[in-house]
C-alpha positions as CSV (number, residue, x, y, z in Angstrom):
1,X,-184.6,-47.1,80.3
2,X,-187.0,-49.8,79.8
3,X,-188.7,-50.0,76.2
4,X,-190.9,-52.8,75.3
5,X,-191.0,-53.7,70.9
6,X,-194.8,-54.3,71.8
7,X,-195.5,-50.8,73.0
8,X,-193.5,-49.3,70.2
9,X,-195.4,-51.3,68.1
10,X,-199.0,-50.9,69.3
11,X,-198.8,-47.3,69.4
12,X,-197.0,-47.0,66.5
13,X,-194.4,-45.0,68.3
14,X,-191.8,-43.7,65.8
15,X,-188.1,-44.8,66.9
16,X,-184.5,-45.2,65.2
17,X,-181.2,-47.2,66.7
18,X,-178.8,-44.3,66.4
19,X,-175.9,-46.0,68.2
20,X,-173.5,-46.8,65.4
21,X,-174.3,-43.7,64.2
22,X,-174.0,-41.6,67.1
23,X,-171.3,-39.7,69.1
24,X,-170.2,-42.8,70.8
25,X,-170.6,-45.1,68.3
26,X,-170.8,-48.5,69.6
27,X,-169.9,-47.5,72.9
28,X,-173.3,-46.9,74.1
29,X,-176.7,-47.9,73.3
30,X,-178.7,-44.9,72.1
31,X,-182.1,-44.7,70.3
32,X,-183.9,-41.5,69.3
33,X,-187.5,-41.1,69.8
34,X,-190.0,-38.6,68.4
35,X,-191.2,-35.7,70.3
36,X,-194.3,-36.5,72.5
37,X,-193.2,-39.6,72.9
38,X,-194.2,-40.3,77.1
39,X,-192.4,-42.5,79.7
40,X,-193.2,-43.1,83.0
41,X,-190.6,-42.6,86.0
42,X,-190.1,-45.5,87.6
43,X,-187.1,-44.4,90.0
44,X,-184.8,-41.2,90.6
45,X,-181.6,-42.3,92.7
46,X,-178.5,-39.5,93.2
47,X,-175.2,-41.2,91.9
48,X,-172.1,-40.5,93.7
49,X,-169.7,-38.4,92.3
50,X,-166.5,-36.7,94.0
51,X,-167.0,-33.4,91.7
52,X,-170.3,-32.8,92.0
53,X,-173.2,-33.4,93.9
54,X,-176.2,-33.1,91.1
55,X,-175.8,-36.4,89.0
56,X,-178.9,-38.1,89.3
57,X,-179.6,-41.7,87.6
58,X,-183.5,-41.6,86.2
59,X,-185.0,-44.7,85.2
60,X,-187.6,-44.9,82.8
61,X,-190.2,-47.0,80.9
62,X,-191.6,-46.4,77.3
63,X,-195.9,-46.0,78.0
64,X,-198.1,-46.5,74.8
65,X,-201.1,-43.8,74.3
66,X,-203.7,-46.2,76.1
67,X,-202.1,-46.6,79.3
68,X,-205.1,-46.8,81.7
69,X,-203.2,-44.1,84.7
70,X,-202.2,-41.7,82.5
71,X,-205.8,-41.4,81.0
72,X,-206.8,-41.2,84.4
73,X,-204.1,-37.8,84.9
74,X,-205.1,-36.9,81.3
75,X,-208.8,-36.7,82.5
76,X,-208.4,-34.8,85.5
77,X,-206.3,-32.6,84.1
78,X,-208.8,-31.3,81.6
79,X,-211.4,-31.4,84.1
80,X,-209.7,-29.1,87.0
81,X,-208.1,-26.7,84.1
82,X,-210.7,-27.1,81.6
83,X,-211.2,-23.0,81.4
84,X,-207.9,-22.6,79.7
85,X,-205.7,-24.3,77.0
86,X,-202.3,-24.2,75.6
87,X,-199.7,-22.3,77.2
88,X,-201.6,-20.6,79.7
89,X,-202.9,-24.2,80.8
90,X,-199.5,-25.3,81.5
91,X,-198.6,-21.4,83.3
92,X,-202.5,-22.5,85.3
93,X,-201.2,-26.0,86.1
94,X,-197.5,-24.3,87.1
95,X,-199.7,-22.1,90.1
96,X,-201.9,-24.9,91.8
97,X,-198.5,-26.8,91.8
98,X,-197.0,-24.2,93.8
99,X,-194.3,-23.2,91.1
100,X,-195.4,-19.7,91.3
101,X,-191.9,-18.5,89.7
102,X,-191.8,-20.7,86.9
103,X,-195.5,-19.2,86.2
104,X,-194.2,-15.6,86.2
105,X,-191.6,-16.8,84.1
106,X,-194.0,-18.4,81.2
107,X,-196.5,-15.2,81.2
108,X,-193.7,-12.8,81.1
109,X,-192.5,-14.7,78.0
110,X,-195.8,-15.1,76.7
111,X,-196.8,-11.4,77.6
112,X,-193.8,-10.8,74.9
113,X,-194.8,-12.5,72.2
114,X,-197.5,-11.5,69.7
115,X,-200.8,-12.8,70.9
116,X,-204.9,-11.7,70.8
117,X,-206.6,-9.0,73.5
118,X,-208.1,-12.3,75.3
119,X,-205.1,-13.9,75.2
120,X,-203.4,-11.1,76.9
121,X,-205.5,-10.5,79.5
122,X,-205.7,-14.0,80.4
123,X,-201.7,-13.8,80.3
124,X,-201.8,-10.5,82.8
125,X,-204.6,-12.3,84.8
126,X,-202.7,-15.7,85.3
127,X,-199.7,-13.2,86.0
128,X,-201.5,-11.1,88.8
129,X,-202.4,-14.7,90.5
130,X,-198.8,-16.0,90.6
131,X,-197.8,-12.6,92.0
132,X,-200.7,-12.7,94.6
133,X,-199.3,-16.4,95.6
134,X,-195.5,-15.0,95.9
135,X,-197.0,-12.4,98.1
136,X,-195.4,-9.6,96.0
């Protein structure tokens, strides 16, 4: 993982050094950052292992809130899914990426919880399209 103290510090990103502190102490560097907190992936690379075949090494770099691409993804989110918010948003996003199951999953969840009439029928709307995608 990459961070830059400029990022952190233009942003006003909130971070703590938790490695003498942590379950390795000393033996690794670790740092905890708050939630909503956004890298970018640089690389994904599969690191060899002779008991398993689903280690996977991801590297990352710290982005601060003005980073001009992810305003660009940021934008054009909004724009194609601008109907919808929250949760149903991210089930709506789930669809046109093809995860239809992963859809089903979030609106069965959220078809459990407590929630408005509009909400609902959004919920067994959004469901009906995933279905309609999984051809079920």
């Amino acid at each position: 993982m990459t961070t830059d103290p400029l990022i952190c510090a233009k942003s006003q990103i909130p971070f703590a050094d938790v490695s003498e502190v942590g379950f390795f102490q000393g033996g690794e560097e670790e740092i905890l950052f708050t939630t909503h907190t956004i890298f970018r992936i640089d690389r994904i690379q599969q690191i060899h292992d002779d008991h398993t075949d689903c280690l996977w090494q991801v590297h990352l770099s710290l982005m601060d809130n003005e980073d001009h691409d992810l305003s660009k993804l940021t934008k054009y989110i909004r724009k194609e899914h601008n109907w919808t918010t929250g949760w149903s948003r991210l089930g709506d996003i789930l669809i046109t990426l093809g995860e239809f199951a992963k859809a089903e999953e979030l609106y069965t969840i959220l078809l459990d919880k407590p929630s408005s009439d509009n909400d609902r029928t959004d919920y067994y709307n959004q469901l009906g399209r995933a279905y309609f995608y999984m051809n079920e």
